[in-house]
C-alpha positions as CSV (number, residue, x, y, z in Angstrom):
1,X,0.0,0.0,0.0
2,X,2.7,2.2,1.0
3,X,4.5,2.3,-2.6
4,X,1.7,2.7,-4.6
5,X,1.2,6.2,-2.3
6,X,4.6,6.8,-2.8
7,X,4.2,6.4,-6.9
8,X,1.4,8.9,-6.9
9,X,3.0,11.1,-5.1
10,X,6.0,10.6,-7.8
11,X,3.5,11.0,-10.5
12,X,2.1,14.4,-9.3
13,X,5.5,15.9,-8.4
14,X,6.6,14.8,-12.1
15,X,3.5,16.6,-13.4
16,X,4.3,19.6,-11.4
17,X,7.6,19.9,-12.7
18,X,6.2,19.7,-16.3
19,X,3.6,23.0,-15.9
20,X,5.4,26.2,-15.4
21,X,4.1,29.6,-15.1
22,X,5.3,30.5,-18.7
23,X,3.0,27.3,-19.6
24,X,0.4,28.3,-18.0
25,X,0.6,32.1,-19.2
26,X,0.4,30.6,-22.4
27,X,-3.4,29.7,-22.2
28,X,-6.3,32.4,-23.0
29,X,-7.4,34.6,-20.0
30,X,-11.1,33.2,-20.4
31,X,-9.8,29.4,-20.1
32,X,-7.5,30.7,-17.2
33,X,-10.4,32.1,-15.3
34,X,-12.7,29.6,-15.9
35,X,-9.8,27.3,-14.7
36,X,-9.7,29.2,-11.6
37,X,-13.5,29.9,-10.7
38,X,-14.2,26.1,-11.1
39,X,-11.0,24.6,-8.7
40,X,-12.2,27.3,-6.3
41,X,-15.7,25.6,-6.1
42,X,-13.5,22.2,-6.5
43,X,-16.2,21.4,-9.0
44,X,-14.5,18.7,-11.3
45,X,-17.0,18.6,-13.9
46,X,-16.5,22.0,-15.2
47,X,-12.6,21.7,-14.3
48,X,-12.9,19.1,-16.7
49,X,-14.5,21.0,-19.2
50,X,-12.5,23.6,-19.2
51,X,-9.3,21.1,-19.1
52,X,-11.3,19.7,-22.6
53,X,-11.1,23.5,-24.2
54,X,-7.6,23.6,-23.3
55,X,-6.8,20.4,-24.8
56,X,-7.5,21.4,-28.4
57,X,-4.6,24.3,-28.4
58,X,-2.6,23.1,-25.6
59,X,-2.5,19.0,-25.2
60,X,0.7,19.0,-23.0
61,X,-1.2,21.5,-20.7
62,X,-4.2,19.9,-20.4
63,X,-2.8,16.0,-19.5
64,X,-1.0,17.6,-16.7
65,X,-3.8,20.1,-15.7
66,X,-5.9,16.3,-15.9
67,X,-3.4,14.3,-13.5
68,X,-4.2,17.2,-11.1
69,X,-7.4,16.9,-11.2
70,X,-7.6,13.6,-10.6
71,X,-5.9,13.2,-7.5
72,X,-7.9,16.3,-5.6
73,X,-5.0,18.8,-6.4
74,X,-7.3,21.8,-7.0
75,X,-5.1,23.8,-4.6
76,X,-1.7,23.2,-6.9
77,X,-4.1,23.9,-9.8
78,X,-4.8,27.4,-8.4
79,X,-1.4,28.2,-7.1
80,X,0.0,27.7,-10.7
81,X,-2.7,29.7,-11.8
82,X,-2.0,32.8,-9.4
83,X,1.9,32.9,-10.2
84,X,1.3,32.9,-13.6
85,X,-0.3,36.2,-12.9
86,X,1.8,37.5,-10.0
87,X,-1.4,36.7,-7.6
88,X,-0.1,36.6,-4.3
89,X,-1.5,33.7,-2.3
């Protein structure tokens, strides 16, 4: 049980490391904000959607915007966001 924690936890970091602000400053303010507004209500299904929109332009974005999602990382998901726009915590 313990190592299969311990590869998620791997996975996530490894996805982290993949989105950078300059990644995420490269997606359309309206797809940013919706981003935002839906990980703030932690409401996956629009998350999703807006992870969907993203995948047509941006498909590295969106997988790793996806692996956050589906472990419950709406907080990392919203940190990302706000230093990509120099929003202090």
């Amino acid at each position: 049980m313990r190592y299969i924690y311990e590869r998620q936890s791997n996975t996530i970091a490894t996805e982290l490391s993949t989105l950078t602000i300059e990644m995420m400053r490269k997606l359309p303010l309206h797809l940013r904000e919706e981003l935002r507004r839906s990980s703030q209500y932690l409401d996956i299904k629009t998350t999703n959607q807006a992870i969907q929109l993203i995948r047509r332009t941006h498909f590295e974005i969106a997988e790793a915007l996806q692996l956050l999602v589906d472990e419950f990382s709406f907080d990392q998901i919203i940190k990302l966001l706000n230093d990509s726009e120099g929003i202090q915590d």
